[in-house]
C-alpha positions, -999 to +999 in steps of 0.1 A: +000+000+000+013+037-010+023+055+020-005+083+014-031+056+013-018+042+045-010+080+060-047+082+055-061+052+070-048+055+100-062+091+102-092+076+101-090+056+123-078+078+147-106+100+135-082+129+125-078+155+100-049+154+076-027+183+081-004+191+045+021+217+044+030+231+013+071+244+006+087+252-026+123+228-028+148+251-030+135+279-012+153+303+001+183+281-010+185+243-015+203+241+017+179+246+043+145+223+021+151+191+039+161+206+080+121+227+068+109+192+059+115+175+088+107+207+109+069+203+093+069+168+104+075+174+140+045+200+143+022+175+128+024+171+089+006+143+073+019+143+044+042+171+025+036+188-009+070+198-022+070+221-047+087+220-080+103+257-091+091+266-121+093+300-139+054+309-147+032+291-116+002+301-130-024+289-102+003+303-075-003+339-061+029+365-054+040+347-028+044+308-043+054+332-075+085+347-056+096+317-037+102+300-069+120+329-082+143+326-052+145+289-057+155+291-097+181+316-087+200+287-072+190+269-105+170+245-088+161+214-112+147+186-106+174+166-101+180+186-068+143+177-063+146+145-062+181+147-042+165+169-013+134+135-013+166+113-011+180+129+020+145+133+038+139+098+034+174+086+055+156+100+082+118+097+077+105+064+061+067+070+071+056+107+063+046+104+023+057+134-003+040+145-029+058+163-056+036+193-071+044+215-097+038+222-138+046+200-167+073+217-187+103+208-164+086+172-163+087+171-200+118+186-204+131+158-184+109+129-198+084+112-186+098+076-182+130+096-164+109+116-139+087+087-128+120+066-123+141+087-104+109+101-082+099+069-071+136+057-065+140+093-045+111+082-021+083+101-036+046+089-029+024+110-055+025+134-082-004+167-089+010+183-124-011+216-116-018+214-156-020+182-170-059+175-164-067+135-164-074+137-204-040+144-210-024+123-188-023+089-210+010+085-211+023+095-182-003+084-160+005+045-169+042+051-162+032+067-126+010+039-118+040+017-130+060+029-103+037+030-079+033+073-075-003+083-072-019+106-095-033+136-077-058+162-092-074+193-087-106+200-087-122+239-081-153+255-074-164+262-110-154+225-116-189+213-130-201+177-118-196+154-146-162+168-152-154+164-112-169+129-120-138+120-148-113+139-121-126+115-093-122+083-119-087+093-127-078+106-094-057+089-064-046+093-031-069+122-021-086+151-048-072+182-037-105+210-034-094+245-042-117+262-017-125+297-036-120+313-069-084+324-078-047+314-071-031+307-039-026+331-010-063+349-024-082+362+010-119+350+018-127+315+030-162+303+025-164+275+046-199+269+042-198+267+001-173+247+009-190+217+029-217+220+002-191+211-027-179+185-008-210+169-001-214+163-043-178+151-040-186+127-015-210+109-039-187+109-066-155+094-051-146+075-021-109+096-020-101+117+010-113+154+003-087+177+012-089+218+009-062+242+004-062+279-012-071+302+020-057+285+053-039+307+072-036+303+107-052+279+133-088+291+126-092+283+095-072+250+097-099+245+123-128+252+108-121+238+072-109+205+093-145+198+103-156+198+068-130+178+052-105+149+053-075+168+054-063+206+052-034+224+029-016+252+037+010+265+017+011+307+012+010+310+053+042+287+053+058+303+023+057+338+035+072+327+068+104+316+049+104+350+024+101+370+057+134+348+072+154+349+038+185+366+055+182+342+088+173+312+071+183+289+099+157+310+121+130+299+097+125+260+111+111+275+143+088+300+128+075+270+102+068+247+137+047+278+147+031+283+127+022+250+116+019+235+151-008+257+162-030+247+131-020+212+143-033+216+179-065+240+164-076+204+144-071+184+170-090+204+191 
């Protein structure tokens, strides 16, 4: 069984929310990605989302925008990617990563490369923000080949049938983008929220998880009674821009920050 499926399980069992931080490899330098990693276990991640840099993020707000800048200026590929997955994994065999990003440095690499050296790295799943499940023929089959799970977005102008062909194609969990816009965007209606889920829920048996507007314990809390699991990336992000000439300070501010959504879910 895939790490994420079995990351999940137990949550249910323990009847607790998935909590996934979001960090762009590379960011503020390659150097400090895996000490921020294992930083975001110890406060309570699930399950990571890694970001890939890439030059034009276009579901990513100013904040995702500029950390990739600041990871590409230390020409981060993914080769270094999949190095930083390497080194997590001598320490952390259990918590499962998910690599998200865009295709072009995917294809620029090749498909049958990136789903080798990914899965020999230690990576778990895969959400290409822009390859929707009708384009992924042929590199779907060579994910599922090396046992990395397809994950896929699905928004609030998502009608139902096409939500239908994302749930068909989609493992792991579906990832719900909780308002209109890219990341870091304001309002948070948790209410429309539960109400999308609900049609979700009779369309796929995957966990439901919600990113796009999480910020701070609150809303962790509050989307965490609605849905499987919680994302939070922007909130995490702007932590490390704000620490990008202390660094090293960052790992405590990212335990913060994410351990009081943590303790807001659990609650």
């Amino acid at each position: 069984m895939n790490r994420i499926d079995q990351r999940f399980a137990a949550l249910k069992e323990q009847g607790r929310t998935a909590l996934i931080p979001y960090i762009t490899a590379g960011d503020p330098s390659p150097d400090y990605t895996v000490s921020y990693m294992h930083a975001l276990v110890e406060a309570g991640a699930d399950v990571i989302e890694l970001g890939i840099p890439f030059s034009d993020p276009m579901a990513d707000g100013p904040v995702i925008q500029k950390a990739c800048e600041r990871a590409l200026k230390h020409n981060t590929r993914l080769s270094h990617v999949f190095a930083m997955v390497s080194e997590f994994r001598r320490q952390d065999s259990d918590t499962p990563v998910v690599l998200m990003g865009y295709l072009n440095p995917i294809e620029r690499l090749g498909y049958p490369t990136f789903a080798k050296q990914a899965a020999e790295a230690g990576v778990d799943g895969v959400l290409i923000v822009d390859m929707p499940p009708e384009e992924a023929d042929e590199i779907a089959p060579l994910l599922k080949e090396h046992h990395l799970q397809s994950i896929f977005l699905v928004a609030p102008t998502t009608s139902e049938a096409r939500a239908a062909t994302i749930c068909a194609h989609g493992e792991g969990y579906l990832y719900y983008v909780s308002l209109k816009g890219v990341t870091g965007a304001a309002s948070l209606d948790v209410a429309a929220v539960d109400r999308q889920l609900d049609v979700l829920r009779k369309l796929t048996g995957l966990p439901l998880c919600v990113g796009f507007g999480i910020r701070d314990g609150a809303s962790a809390a509050a989307v965490g009674k609605v849905a499987d699991g919680v994302i939070v990336g922007s909130a995490l992000v702007s932590r490390i821009a704000e620490g990008c000439e202390r660094p090293e300070s960052v790992t405590a501010e990212l335990k913060t920050v994410l351990g009081e959504m943590r303790q807001a879910l659990d609650a």
